[in-house]
N, C-alpha and C positions, 0 to 999 in steps of 0.2 A: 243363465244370463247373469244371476246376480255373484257368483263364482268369478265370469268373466270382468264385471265392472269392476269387483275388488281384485283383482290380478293387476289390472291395468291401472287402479291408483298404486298398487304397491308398487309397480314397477317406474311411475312418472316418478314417486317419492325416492326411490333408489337411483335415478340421474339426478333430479333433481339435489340429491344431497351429495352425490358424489361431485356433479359438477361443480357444488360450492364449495369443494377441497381444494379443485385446481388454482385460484387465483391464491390459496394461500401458501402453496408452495417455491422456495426460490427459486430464482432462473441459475440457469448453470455462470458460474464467473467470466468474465468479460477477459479479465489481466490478471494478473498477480506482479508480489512484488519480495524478490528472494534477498537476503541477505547471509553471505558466506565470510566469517572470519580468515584472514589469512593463517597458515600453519605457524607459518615464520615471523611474523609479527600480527598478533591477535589483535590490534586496535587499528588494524589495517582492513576495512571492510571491503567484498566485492557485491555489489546492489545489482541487481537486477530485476526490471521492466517487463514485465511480457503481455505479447495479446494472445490470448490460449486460445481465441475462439471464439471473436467477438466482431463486432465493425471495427472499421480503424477506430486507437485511441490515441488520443494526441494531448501534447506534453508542454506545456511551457519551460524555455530553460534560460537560464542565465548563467548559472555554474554549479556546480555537486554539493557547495556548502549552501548554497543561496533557497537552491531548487527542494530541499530533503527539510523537513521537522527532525529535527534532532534531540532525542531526550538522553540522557545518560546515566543510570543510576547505579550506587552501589550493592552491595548483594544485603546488606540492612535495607537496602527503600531508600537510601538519602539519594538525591541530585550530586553530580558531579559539577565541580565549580569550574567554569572556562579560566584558559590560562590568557596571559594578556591580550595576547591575540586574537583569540576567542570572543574575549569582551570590546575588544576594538572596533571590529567586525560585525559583532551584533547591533553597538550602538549606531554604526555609519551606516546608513541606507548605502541601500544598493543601488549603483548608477552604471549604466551601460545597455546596452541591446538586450532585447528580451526576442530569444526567438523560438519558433513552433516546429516542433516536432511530430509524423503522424508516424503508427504504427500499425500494419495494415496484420489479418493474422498470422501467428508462428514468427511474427520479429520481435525483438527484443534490444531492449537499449541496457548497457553495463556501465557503470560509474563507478568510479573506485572513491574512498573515502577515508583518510587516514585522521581519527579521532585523535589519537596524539597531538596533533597539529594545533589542536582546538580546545583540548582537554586537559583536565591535570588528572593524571593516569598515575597511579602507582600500583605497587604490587598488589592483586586484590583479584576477588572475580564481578564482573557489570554486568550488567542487561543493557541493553539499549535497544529504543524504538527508534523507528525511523517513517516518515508519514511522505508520503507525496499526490498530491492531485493532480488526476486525470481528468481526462474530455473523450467520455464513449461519446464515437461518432463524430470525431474531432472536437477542434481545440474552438472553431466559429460554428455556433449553435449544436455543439455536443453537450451530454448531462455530466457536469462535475460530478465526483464521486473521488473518498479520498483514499487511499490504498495504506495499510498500515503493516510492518511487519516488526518484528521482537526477535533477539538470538542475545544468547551472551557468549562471554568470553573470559581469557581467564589471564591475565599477568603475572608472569613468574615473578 
């Protein structure tokens, strides 16, 4: 009998501690968010949104420069400086319609992005991040979460 009692705590003890592993493990990813340099001009990005496998995630957009965090660094760690444009654009709010995007699983939204446009780019190799916020579960009472991805490039 007293064989059986300690069998039966060691086994409560053995769920019980396994079950408190489970809450600490990640859930599988909701989306992702790719970033492909062009071949033919490297500061030409192709971004890509996806829901791999989650509720719809929905998108606020206004436009690819507006909608993205944009960082740009040299291959020392310095920041790349906007070119006028650049700076124009940053200081001017943005004004115009804001509208919502859902992604239900296996879709995907592509934005192309031509850093040149916005950056003073010269011969060199960059990393760049790029950030954007999603809405698991949609964009009206879904959980903000903000998707981040990194790639460099290389200018001849």
């Amino acid at each position: 009998m007293r064989g059986t009692n300690m069998s039966r705590l060691l086994l409560i003890a053995l769920v019980s501690m396994s079950s408190a592993t489970l809450p600490a493990q990640a859930p599988d990813p909701c989306c992702e968010m790719k970033i492909v340099p062009a071949a033919d001009a490297p500061a030409r990005l192709t971004v890509t949104i996806a829901n791999v496998g989650g509720p719809v995630v929905g998108l606020l957009r206004t436009g690819p420069y507006n909608d993205f965090g944009i960082s740009v660094k040299t291959n020392a760690g310095g920041e790349v400086d906007r070119n006028e444009l650049g700076k124009r654009l940053l200081r001017q709010p943005h004004e115009g319609s804001r509208t919502h995007e859902e992604l239900r699983t296996g879709e995907c939204l592509k934005e192309e992005l031509d850093l040149s446009e916005r950056f003073e780019l010269k011969s060199g190799t960059y990393k760049v991040t790029l950030t954007h916020d999603v809405y698991v579960g949609g964009v009206k009472g879904g959980i903000k979460i903000s998707l981040e991805s990194t790639t460099e490039f290389k200018i001849p």
